[in-house]
C-alpha positions as CSV (number, residue, x, y, z in Angstrom):
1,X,34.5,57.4,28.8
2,X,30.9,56.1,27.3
3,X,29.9,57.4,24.0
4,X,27.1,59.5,23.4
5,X,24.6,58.6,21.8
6,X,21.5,59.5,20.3
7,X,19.1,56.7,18.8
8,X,16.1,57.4,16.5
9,X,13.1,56.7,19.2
10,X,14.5,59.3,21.5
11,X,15.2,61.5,18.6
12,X,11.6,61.7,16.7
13,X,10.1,62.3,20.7
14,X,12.8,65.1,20.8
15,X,12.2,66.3,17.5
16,X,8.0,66.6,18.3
17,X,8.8,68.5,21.6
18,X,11.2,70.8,19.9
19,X,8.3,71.8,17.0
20,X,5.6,71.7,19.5
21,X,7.2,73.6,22.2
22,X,5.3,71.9,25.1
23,X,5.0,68.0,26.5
24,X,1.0,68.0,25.6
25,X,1.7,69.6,22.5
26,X,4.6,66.5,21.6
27,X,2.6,63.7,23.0
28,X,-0.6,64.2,20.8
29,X,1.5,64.7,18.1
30,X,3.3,61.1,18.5
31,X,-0.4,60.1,20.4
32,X,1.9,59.2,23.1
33,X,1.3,60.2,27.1
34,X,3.1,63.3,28.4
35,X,5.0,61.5,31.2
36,X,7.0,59.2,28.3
37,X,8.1,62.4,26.5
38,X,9.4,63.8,29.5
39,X,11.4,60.5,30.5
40,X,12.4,60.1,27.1
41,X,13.7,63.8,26.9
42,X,15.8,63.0,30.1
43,X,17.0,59.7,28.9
44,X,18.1,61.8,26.0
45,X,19.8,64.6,28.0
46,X,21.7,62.0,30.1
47,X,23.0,60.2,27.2
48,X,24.2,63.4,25.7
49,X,25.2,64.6,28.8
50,X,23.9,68.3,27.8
51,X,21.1,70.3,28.9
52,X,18.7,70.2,25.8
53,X,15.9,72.3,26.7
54,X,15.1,75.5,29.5
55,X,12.1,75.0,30.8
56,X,10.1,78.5,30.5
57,X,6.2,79.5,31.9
58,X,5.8,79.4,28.0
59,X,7.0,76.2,27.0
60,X,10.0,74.3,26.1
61,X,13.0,76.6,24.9
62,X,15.7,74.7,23.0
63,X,19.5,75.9,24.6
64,X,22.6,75.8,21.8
65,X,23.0,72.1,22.3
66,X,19.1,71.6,21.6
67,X,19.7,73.2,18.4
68,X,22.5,71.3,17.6
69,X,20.3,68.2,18.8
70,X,17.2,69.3,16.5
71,X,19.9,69.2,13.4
72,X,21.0,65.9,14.2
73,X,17.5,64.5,14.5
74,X,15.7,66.5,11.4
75,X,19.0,64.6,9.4
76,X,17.9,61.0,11.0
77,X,14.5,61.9,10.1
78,X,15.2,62.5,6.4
79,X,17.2,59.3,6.4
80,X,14.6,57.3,7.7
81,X,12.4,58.8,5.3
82,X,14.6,58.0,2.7
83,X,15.0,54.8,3.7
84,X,11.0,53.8,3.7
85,X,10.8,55.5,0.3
86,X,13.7,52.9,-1.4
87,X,11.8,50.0,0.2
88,X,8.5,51.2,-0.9
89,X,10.7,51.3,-4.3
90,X,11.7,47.8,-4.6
91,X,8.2,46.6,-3.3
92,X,6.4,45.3,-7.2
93,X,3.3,43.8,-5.1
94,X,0.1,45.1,-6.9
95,X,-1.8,46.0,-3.0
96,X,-1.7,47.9,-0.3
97,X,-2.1,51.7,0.2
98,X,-1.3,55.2,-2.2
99,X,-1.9,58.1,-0.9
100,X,-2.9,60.7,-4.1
101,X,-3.4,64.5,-3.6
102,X,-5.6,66.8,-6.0
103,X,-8.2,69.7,-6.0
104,X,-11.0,68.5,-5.5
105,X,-12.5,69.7,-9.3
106,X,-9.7,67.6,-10.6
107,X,-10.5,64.5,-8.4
108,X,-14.2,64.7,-9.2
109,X,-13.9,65.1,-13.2
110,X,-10.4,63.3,-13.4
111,X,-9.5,61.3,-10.6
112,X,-13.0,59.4,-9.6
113,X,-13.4,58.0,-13.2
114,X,-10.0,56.7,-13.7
115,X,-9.6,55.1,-9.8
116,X,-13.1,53.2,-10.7
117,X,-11.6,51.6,-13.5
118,X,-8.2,51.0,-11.5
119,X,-10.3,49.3,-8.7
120,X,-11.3,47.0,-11.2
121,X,-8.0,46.1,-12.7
122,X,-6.2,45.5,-9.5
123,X,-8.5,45.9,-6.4
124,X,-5.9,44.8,-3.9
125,X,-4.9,48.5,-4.1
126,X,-6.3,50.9,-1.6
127,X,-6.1,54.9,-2.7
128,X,-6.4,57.2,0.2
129,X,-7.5,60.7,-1.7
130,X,-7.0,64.1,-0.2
131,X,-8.7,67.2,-2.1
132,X,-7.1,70.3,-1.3
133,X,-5.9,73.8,-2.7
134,X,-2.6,73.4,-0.8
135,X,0.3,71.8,-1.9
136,X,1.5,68.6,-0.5
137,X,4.8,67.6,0.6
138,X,5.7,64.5,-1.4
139,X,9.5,64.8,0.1
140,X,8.4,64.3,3.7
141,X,5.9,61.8,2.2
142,X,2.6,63.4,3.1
143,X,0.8,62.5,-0.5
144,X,2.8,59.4,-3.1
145,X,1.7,61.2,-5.7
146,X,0.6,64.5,-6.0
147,X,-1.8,66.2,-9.6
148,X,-0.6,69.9,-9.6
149,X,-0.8,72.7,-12.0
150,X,2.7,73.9,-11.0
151,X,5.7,72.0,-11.7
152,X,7.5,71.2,-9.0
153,X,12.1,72.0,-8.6
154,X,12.9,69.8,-6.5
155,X,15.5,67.3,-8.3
156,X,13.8,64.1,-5.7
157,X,10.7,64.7,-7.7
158,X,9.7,63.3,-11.1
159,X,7.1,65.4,-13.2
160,X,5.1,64.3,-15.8
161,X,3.1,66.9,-18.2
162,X,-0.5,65.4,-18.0
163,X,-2.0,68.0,-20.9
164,X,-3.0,71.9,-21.3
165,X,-6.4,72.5,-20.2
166,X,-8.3,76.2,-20.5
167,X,-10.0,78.1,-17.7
168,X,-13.2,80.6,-19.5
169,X,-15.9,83.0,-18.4
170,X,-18.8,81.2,-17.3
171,X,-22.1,82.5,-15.9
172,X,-25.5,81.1,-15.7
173,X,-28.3,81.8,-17.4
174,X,-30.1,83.5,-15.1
175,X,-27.6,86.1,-14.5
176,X,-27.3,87.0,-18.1
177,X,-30.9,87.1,-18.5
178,X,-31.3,89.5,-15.5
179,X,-27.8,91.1,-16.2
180,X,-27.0,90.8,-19.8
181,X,-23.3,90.1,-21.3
182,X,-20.5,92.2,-20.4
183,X,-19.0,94.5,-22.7
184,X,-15.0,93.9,-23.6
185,X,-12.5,96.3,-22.1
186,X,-15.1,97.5,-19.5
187,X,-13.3,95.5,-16.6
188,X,-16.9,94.2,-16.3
189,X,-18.2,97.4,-15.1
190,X,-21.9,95.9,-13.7
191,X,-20.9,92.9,-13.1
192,X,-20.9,90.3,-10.2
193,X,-17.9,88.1,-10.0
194,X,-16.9,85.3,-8.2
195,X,-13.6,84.6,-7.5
196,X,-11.0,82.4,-5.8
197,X,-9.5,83.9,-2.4
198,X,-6.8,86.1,-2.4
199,X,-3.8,84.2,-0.9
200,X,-4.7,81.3,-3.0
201,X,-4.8,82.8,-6.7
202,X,-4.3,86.3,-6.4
203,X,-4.8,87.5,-10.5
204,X,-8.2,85.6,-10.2
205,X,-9.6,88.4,-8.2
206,X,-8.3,91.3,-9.9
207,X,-9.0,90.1,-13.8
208,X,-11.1,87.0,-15.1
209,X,-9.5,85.2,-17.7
210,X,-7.4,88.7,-19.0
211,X,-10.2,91.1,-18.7
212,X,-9.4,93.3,-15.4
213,X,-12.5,92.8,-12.9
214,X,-11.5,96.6,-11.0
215,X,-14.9,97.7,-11.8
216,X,-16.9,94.5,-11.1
217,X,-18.1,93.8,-7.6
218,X,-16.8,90.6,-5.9
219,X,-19.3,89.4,-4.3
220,X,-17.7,86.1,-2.9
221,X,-14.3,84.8,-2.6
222,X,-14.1,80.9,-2.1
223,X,-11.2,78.7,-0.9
224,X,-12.2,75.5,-4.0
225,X,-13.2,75.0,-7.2
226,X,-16.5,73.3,-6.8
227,X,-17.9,76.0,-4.3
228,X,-16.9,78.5,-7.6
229,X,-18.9,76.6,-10.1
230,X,-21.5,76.7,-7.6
231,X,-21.6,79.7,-7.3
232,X,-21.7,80.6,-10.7
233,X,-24.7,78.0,-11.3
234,X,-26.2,79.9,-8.6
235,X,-26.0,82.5,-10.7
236,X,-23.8,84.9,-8.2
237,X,-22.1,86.5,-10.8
238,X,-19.0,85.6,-13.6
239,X,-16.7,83.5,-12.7
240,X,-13.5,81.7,-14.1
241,X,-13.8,78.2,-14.7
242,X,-11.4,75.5,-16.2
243,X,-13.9,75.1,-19.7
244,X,-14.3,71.3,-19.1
245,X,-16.0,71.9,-15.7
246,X,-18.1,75.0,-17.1
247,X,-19.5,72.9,-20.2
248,X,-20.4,69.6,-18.2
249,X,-21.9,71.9,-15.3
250,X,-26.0,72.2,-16.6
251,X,-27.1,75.8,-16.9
252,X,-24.0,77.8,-17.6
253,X,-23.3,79.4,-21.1
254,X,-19.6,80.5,-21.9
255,X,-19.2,84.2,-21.8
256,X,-16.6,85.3,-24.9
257,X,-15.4,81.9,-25.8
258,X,-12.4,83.4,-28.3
259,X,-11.5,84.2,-24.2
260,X,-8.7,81.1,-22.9
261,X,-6.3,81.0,-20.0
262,X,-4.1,78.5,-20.6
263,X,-3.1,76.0,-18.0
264,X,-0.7,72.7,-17.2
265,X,-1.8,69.7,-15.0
266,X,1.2,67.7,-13.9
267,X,1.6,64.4,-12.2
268,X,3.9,64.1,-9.5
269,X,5.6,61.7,-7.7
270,X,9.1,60.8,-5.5
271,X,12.0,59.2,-7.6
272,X,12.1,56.5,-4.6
273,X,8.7,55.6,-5.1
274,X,8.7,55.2,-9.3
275,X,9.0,51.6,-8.8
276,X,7.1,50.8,-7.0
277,X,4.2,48.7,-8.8
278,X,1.0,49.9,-6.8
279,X,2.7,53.3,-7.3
280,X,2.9,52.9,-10.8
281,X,-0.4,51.2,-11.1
282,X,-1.8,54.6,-10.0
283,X,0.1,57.1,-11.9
284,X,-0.7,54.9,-15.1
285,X,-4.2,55.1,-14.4
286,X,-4.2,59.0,-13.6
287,X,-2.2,59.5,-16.9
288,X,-4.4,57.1,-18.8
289,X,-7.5,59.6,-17.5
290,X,-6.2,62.6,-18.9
291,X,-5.1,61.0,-22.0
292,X,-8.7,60.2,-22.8
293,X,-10.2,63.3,-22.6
């Protein structure tokens, strides 16, 4: 009687069909055509000899053995992630690719300074930078290493505190001139404030920096940083900034500066990948950035 067996090419086309739920939908994530997904899915059934998916009007629906297939496949996944990460680890040459995750504030007033100067040291290194409010997955290896103002749980990851930064009330000084300073305890009663969005840092649009904003009007909720200072310049209204993006932005004057929010910037990065010398070359150079300010 043959063995079953599952190898890791069928299982990552299996694994894309099972997310996806349709053939199209797994072949453009694995920018593969639809007709090898289906004869790899049948390749797969026939080695397993089990029926892995119905097929529905609606897509692919995965039967009891599917989901025992989908485990199987998500636990050769993490190992094959595990396994890239430990030989990233043991790789010391000073070139090649990082991939670096930030907001986009931090990578302008932060990040872009500091990877100049790495680019000089060791320009065999090539940093690919995403900007973005969302947290990235450094597990399933979607950033090397990530700048966050959370620290992460996750026992993989290693955190290092960066420093404690300030957010303040900024405005421009236009507004003021046209709307005059807000009185304490009012909850800015005749004020404009700008504001982050909801879902992504909901006590930013009900207070600014401790002082409740319920009787301010919101007049614009934005999904980054920039955008907010922006706004602010534009002289939209009060808004929140971190104080070293408020002071170096020309035309804004801080609003109750005895007024702080504290904050934490950490860097973050795998345990597999802390060896790993263009990793390292990057991290130092982050840390070095925040150091000297």
């Amino acid at each position: 009687m043959s063995k079953a067996v599952m190898d890791w090419d069928n299982a990552r086309i299996y694994l894309a069909l099972y997310r996806a739920g349709t053939l199209r939908g797994a072949a453009e994530q694995l920018d593969i055509d639809q007709a090898t997904v289906g004869r790899r899915l049948t390749a797969l059934e026939k080695s397993l000899g089990a029926r892995l998916f119905l097929r529905t009007p609606a897509g692919y629906v995965p039967t009891p053995a599917g989901e025992l297939a989908a485990a199987a496949a998500e636990r050769m996944e993490q190992g094959a992630e595990q396994l890239l990460r430990q030989m990233q680890g043991i790789d010391e040459r000073l070139c090649g690719v990082v991939r670096l995750a930030a907001t986009d504030s931090v990578a302008r007033h932060f990040l872009v300074p500091a990877l100049q100067q790495l680019r000089e040291t060791h320009p065999g290194i090539r940093v690919v930078l995403s900007t973005s409010t969302q947290l990235t997955n450094l597990t399933k290896r979607e950033a090397d290493i990530a700048v966050r103002t959370v620290r992460p749980d996750s026992p993989d990851l290693i955190a290092r505190h960066l420093k404690r930064l300030h957010t303040g009330i900024f405005a421009s000084k236009s507004y003021l001139k046209k709307r005059g300073q807000p009185e304490p305890g009012t909850a800015l009663k005749g004020h404009d404030v700008v504001a982050y969005q909801r879902a992504l840092a909901p006590h930013m649009v009900d207070q600014v920096c401790g002082e409740s904003s319920a009787n301010a009007d919101v007049v614009m909720e934005v999904s980054n940083g920039l955008i907010l200072a922006d706004c602010v310049q534009a002289g939209m209204g009060l808004g929140e900034l971190p104080v070293h993006v408020g002071e170096s932005t020309p035309g804004l004057v801080r609003v109750w500066p005895e007024r702080a929010e504290p904050y934490d910037m950490w860097l973050v990065l795998h345990s597999d990948l802390n060896r790993t010398a263009r990793v390292r070359a990057v991290a130092d150079a982050v840390i070095a950035a925040y150091g000297a300010q």
